[in-house]
GUSE-309717 format. One record per residue (C-alpha): residue number from 1; z, x, y. Coordinates in Angstrom, 3 decimals, padded with zeros to 6 digits, always signed. Layout:
N
<num:NUM	w:Z	u:X	v:Y> $
...
! end
This chain:
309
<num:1	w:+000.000	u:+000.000	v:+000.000> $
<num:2	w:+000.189	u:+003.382	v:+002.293> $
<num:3	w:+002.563	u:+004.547	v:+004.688> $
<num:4	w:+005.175	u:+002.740	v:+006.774> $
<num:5	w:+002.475	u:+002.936	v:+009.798> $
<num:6	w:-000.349	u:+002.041	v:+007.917> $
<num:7	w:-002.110	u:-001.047	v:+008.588> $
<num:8	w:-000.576	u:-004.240	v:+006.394> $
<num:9	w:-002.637	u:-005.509	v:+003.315> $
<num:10	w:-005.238	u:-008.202	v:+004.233> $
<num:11	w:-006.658	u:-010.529	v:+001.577> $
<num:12	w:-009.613	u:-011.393	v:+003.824> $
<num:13	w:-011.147	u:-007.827	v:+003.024> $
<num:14	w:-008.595	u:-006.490	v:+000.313> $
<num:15	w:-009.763	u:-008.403	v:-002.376> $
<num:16	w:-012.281	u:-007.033	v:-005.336> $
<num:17	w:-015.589	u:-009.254	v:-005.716> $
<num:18	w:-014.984	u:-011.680	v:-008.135> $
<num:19	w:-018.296	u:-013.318	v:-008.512> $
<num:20	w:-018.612	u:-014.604	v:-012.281> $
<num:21	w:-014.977	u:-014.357	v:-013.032> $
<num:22	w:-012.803	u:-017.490	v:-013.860> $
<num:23	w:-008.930	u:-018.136	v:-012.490> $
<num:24	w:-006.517	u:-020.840	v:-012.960> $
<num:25	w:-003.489	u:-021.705	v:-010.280> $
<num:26	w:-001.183	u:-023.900	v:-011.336> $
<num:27	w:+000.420	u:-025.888	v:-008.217> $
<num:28	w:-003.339	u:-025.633	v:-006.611> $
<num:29	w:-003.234	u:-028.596	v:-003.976> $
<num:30	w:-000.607	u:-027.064	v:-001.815> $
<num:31	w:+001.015	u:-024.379	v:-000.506> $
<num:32	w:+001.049	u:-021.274	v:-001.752> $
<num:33	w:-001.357	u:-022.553	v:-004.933> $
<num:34	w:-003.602	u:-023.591	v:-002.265> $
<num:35	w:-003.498	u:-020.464	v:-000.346> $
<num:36	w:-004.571	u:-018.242	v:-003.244> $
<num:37	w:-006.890	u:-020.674	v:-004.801> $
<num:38	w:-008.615	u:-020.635	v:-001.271> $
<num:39	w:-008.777	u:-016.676	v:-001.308> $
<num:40	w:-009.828	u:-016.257	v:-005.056> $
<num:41	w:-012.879	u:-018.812	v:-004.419> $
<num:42	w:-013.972	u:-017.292	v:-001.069> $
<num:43	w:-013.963	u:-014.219	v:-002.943> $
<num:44	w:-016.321	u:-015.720	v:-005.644> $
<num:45	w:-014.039	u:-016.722	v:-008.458> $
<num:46	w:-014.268	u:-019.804	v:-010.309> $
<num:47	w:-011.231	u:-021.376	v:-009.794> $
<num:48	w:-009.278	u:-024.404	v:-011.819> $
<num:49	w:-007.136	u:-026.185	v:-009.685> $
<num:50	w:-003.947	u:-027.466	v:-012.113> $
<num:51	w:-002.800	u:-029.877	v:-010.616> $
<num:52	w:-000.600	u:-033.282	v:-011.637> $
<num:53	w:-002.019	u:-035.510	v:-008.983> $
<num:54	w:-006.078	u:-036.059	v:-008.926> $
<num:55	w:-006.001	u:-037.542	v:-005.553> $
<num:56	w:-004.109	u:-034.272	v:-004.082> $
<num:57	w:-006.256	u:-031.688	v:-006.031> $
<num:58	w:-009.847	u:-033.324	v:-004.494> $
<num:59	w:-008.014	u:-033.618	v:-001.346> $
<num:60	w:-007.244	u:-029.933	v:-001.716> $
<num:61	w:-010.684	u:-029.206	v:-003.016> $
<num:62	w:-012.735	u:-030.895	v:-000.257> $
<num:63	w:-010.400	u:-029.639	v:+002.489> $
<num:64	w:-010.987	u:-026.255	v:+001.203> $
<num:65	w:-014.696	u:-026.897	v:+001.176> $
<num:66	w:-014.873	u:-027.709	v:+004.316> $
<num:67	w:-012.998	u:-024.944	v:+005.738> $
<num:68	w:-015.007	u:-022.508	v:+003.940> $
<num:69	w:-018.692	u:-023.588	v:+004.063> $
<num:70	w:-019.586	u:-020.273	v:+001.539> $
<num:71	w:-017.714	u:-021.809	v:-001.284> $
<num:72	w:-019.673	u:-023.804	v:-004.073> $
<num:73	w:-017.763	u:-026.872	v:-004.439> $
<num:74	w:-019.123	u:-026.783	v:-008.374> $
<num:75	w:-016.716	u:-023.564	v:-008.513> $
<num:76	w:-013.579	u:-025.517	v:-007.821> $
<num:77	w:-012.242	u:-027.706	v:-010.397> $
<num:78	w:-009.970	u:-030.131	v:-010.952> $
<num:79	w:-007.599	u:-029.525	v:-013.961> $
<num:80	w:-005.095	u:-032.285	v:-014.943> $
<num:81	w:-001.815	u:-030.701	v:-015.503> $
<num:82	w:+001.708	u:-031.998	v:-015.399> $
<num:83	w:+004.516	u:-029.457	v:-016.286> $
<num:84	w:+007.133	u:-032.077	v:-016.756> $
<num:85	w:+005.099	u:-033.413	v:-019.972> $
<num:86	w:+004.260	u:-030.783	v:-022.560> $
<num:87	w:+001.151	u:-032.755	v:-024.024> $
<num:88	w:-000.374	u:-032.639	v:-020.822> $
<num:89	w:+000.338	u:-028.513	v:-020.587> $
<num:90	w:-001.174	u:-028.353	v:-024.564> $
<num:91	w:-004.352	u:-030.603	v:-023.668> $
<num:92	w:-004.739	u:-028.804	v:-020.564> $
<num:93	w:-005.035	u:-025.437	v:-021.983> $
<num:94	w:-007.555	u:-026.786	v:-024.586> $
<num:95	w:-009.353	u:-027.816	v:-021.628> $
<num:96	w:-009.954	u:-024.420	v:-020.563> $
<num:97	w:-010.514	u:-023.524	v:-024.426> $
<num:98	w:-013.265	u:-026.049	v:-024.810> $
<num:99	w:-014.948	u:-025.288	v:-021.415> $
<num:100	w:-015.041	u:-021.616	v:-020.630> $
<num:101	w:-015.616	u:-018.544	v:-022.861> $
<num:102	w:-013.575	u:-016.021	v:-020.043> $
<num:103	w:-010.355	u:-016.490	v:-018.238> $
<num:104	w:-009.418	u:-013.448	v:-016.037> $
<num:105	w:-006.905	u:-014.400	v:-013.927> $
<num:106	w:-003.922	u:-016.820	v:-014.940> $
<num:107	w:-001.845	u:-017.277	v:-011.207> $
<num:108	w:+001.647	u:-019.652	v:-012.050> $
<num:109	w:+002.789	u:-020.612	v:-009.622> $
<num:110	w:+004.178	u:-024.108	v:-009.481> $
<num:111	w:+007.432	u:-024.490	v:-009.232> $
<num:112	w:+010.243	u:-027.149	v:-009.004> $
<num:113	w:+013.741	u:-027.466	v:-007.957> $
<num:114	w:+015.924	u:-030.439	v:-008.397> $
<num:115	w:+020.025	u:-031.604	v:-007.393> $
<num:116	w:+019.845	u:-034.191	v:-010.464> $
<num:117	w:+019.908	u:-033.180	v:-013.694> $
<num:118	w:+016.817	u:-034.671	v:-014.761> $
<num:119	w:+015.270	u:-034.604	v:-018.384> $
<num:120	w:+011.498	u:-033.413	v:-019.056> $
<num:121	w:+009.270	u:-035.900	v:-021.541> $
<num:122	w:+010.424	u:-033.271	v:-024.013> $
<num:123	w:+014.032	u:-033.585	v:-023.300> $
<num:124	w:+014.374	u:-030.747	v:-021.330> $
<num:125	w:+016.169	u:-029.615	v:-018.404> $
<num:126	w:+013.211	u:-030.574	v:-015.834> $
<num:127	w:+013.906	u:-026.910	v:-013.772> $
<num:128	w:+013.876	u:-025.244	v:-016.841> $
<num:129	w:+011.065	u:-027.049	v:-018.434> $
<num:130	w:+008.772	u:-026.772	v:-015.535> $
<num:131	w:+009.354	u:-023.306	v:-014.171> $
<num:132	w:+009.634	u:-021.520	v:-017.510> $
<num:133	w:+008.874	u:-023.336	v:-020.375> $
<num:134	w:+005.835	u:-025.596	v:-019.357> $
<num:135	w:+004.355	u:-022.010	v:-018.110> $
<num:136	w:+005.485	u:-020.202	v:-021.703> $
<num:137	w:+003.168	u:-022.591	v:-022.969> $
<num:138	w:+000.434	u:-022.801	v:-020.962> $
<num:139	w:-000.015	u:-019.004	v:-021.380> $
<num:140	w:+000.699	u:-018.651	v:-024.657> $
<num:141	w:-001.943	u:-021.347	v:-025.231> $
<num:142	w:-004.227	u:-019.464	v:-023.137> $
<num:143	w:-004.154	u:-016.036	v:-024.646> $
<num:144	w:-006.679	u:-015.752	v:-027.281> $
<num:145	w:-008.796	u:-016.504	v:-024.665> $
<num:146	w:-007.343	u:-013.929	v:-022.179> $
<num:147	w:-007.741	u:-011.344	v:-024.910> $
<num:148	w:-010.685	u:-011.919	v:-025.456> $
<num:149	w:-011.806	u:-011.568	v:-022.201> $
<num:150	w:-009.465	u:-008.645	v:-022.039> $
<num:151	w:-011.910	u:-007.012	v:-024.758> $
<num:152	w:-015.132	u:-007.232	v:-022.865> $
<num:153	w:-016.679	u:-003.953	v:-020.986> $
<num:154	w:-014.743	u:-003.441	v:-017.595> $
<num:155	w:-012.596	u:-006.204	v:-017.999> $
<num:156	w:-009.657	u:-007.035	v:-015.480> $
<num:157	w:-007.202	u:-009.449	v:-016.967> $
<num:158	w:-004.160	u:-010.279	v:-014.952> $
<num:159	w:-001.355	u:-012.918	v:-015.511> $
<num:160	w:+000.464	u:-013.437	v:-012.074> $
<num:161	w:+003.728	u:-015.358	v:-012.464> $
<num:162	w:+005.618	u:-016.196	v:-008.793> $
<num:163	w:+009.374	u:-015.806	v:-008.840> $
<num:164	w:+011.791	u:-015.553	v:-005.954> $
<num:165	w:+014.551	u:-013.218	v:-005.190> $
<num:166	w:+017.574	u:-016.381	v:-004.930> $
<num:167	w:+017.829	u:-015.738	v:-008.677> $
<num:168	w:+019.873	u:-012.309	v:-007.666> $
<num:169	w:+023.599	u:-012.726	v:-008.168> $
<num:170	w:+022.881	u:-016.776	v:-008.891> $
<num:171	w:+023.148	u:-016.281	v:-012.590> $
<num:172	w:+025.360	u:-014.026	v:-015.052> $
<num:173	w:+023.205	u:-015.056	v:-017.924> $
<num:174	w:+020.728	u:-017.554	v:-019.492> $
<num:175	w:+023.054	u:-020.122	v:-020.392> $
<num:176	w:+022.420	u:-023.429	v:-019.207> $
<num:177	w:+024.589	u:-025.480	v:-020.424> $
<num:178	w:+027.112	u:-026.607	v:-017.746> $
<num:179	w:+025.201	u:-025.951	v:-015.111> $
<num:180	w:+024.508	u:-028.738	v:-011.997> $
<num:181	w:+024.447	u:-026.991	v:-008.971> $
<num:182	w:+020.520	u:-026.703	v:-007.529> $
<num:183	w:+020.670	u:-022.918	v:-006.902> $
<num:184	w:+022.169	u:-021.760	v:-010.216> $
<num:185	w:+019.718	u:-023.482	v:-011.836> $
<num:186	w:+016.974	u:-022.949	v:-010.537> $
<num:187	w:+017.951	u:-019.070	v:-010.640> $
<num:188	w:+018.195	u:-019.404	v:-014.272> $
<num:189	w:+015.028	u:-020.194	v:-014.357> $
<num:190	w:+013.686	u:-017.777	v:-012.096> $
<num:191	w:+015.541	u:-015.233	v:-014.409> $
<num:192	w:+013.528	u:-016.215	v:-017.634> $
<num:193	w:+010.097	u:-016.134	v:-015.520> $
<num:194	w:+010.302	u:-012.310	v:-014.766> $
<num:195	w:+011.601	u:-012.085	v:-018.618> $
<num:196	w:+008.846	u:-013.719	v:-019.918> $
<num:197	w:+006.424	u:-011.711	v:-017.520> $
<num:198	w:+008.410	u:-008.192	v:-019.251> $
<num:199	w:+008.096	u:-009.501	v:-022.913> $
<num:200	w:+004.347	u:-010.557	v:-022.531> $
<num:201	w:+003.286	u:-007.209	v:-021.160> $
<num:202	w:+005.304	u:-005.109	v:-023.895> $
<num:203	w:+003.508	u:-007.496	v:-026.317> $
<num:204	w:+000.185	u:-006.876	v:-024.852> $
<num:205	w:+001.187	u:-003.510	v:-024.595> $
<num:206	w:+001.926	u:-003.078	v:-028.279> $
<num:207	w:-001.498	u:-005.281	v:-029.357> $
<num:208	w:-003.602	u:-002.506	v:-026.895> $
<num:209	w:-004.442	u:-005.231	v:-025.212> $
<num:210	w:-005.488	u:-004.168	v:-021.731> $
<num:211	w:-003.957	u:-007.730	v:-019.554> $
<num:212	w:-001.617	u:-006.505	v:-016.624> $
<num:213	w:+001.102	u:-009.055	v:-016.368> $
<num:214	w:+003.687	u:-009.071	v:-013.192> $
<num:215	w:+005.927	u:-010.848	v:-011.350> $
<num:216	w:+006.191	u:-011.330	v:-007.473> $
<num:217	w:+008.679	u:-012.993	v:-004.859> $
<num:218	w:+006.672	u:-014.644	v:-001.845> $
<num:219	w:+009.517	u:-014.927	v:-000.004> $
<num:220	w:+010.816	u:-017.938	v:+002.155> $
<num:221	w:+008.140	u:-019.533	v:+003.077> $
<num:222	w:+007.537	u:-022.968	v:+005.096> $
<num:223	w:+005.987	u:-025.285	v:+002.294> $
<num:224	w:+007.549	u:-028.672	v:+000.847> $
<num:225	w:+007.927	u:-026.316	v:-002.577> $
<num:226	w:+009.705	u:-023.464	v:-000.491> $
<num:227	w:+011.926	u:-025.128	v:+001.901> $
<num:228	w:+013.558	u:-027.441	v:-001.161> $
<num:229	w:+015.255	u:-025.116	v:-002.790> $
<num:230	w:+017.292	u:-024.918	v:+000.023> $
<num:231	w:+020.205	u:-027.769	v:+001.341> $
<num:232	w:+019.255	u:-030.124	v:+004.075> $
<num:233	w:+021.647	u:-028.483	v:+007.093> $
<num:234	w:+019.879	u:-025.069	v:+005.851> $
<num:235	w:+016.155	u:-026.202	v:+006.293> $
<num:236	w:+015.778	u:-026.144	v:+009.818> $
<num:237	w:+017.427	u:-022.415	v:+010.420> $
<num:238	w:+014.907	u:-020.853	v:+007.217> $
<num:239	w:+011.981	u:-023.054	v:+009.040> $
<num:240	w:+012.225	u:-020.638	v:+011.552> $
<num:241	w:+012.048	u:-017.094	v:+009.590> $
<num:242	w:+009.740	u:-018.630	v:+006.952> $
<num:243	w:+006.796	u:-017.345	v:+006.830> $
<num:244	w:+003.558	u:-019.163	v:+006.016> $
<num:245	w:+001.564	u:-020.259	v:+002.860> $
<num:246	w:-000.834	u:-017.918	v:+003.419> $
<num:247	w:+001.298	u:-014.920	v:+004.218> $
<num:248	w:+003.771	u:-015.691	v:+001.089> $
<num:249	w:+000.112	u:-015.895	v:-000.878> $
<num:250	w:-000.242	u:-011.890	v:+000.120> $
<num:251	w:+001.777	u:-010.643	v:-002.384> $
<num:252	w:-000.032	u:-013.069	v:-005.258> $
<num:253	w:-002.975	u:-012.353	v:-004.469> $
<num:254	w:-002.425	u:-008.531	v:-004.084> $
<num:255	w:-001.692	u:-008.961	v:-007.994> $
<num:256	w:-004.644	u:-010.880	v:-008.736> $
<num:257	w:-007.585	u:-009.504	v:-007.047> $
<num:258	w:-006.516	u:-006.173	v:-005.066> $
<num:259	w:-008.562	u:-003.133	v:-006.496> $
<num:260	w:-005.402	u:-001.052	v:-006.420> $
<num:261	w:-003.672	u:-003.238	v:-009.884> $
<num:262	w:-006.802	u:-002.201	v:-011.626> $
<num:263	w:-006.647	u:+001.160	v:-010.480> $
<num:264	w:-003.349	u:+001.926	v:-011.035> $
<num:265	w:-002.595	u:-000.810	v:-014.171> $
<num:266	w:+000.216	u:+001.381	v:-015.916> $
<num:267	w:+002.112	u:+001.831	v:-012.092> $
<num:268	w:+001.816	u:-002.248	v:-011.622> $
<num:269	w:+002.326	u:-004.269	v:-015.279> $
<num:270	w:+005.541	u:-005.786	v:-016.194> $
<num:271	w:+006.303	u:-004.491	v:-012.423> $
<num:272	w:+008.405	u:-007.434	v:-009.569> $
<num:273	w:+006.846	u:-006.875	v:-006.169> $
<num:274	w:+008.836	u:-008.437	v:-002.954> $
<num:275	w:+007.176	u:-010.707	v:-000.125> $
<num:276	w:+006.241	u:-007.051	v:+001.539> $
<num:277	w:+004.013	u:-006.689	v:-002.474> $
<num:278	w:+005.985	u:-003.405	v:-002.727> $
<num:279	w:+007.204	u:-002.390	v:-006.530> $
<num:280	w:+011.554	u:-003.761	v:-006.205> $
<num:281	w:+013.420	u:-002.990	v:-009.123> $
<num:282	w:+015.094	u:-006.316	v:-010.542> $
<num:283	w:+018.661	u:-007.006	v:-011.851> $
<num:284	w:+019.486	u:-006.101	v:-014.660> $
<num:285	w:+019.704	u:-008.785	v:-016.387> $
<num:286	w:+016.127	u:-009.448	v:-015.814> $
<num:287	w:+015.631	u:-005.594	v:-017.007> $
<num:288	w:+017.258	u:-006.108	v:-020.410> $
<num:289	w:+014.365	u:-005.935	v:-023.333> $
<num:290	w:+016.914	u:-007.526	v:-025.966> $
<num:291	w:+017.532	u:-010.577	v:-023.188> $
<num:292	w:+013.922	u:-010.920	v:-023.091> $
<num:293	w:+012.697	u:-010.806	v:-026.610> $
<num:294	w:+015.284	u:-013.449	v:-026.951> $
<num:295	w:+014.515	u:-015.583	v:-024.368> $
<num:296	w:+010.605	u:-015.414	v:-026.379> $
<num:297	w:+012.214	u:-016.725	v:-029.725> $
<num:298	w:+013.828	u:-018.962	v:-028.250> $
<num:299	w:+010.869	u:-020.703	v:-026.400> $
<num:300	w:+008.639	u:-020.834	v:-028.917> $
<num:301	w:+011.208	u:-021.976	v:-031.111> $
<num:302	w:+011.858	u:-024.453	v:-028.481> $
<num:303	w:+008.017	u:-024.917	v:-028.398> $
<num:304	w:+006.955	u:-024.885	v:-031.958> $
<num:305	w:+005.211	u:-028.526	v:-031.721> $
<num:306	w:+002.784	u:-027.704	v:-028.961> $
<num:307	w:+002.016	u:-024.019	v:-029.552> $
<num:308	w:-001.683	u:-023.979	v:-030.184> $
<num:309	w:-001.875	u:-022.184	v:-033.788> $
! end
């Protein structure tokens, strides 16, 4: 990223061509989804909006259109997703399956955070089944695919997974159970995302399968998604420092299309970068391989029923 007085990364012009590739953002119709779908098509990807609503994500597609007149509205489409229902994650991975014969960039990013303790169609914790579990799956589902991408002539694989650094000192350990408050849960969860991204790249690693997997923090940033993590009497004072969808999309994007992850892969997998997209070291919990392998039984235990064979 250069020196302290070197002039800050810029998406607009930092990004490698990505004419003929194919990405998928989960969380595509707003915020920071939109942000880096809107990059990664201007930049020539094909680009799957997931998305719950189908209103929201041709909102988001024809808004995006419109801003960008270069972008070929046939290279943004609509992908019916709903993390909160597992079938939906399953049938939207075959989706991709069925329709395309590359995927090289995976971007999850949606995210949720809830007070009540609501249950996913699965009977899960709904933070915990959206922002780690729905994703497990969706990834998992998608990685003969990514592999076999990953094994074509100059390939450039990368699975981008947004976390955020209000998991530090939240959470002592995985453990769920008991848990109500908004923040330790949803750190929890943002614990197991930066697990998952360590496991999958010491997986991949093992295979010699050349996919670069890593996490990243946006920071606080001024979106519906980022602003509800936090109480209501806190919202207007983080307003003010937050910064906006498209700068908390810099360090994303960085991952998923700057030349500098494929030219320097074994500095960046399994790495966390902060909002700045500078390499952070992260707790140690979310640095312990035995904690991580664990957490990977676990969900596919957990998962069994919808892991594509």
């Amino acid at each position: 990223m250069g020196s302290l007085f070197s002039t800050p990364w810029d998406p607009t012009n930092g990004i490698l061509d990505l004419n003929g590739k194919v990405a998928i953002v989960t969380g595509a119709n707003a915020g920071i989804g939109y942000a880096t779908t809107e990059q990664l098509a201007r930049h020539g990807a094909k680009v799957y909006l997931a998305a719950r609503n189908e209103a929201k994500a041709q909102a988001a597609i024809e808004k995006l259109c419109s801003d960008n007149p270069t972008v070929n509205k046939g290279s943004l489409v609509w992908l019916p997703l709903d993390l909160a229902d597992l079938e939906s994650v399953k049938m939207a991975a075959e989706t991709v399956l069925k329709q395309e014969s590359r995927l090289d960039i995976l971007v999850n990013n949606a995210g949720i955070a809830t007070k009540s303790s609501e249950m996913t169609s699965a009977g899960f914790d709904m933070v915990m089944g959206v922002n780690h579990l729905a994703h497990f799956l969706f990834t998992i589902n998608l990685l003969p695919l990514l592999k076999h991408t990953a094994a074509r002539k100059d390939s450039d694989v990368r699975v981008v997974i947004l976390d955020d650094f209000k998991y530090r000192g939240m959470t002592s350990s995985l453990d769920f159970s008991g848990l109500r408050d908004l923040f330790s849960r949803y750190a929890v969860s943002k614990l197991a995302n930066i697990l998952f991204c360590k496991e999958l790249q010491r997986r991949m690693d093992a295979e010699k399968v050349p996919i670069t997997t890593a996490t990243c923090d946006p920071g606080p940033t001024d979106t519906e998604g980022g602003m509800g993590v936090f109480p209501w009497y806190l919202r207007p004072i983080m307003k003010r420092i937050a910064s906006s969808a498209a700068k908390g999309a810099h360090p994303v994007l960085y991952l998923a299309g700057a030349p500098e992850i494929r030219n320097n892969r074994a500095k960046y997998k399994a790495e966390y970068l902060n909002s700045s997209s500078k390499i952070e070291e992260p707790s140690s919990l979310a640095r312990d391989p035995q904690l991580a392998e664990n957490l990977w039984k676990m969900s596919e235990e957990a998962l069994a029923a919808y892991i594509k064979p």
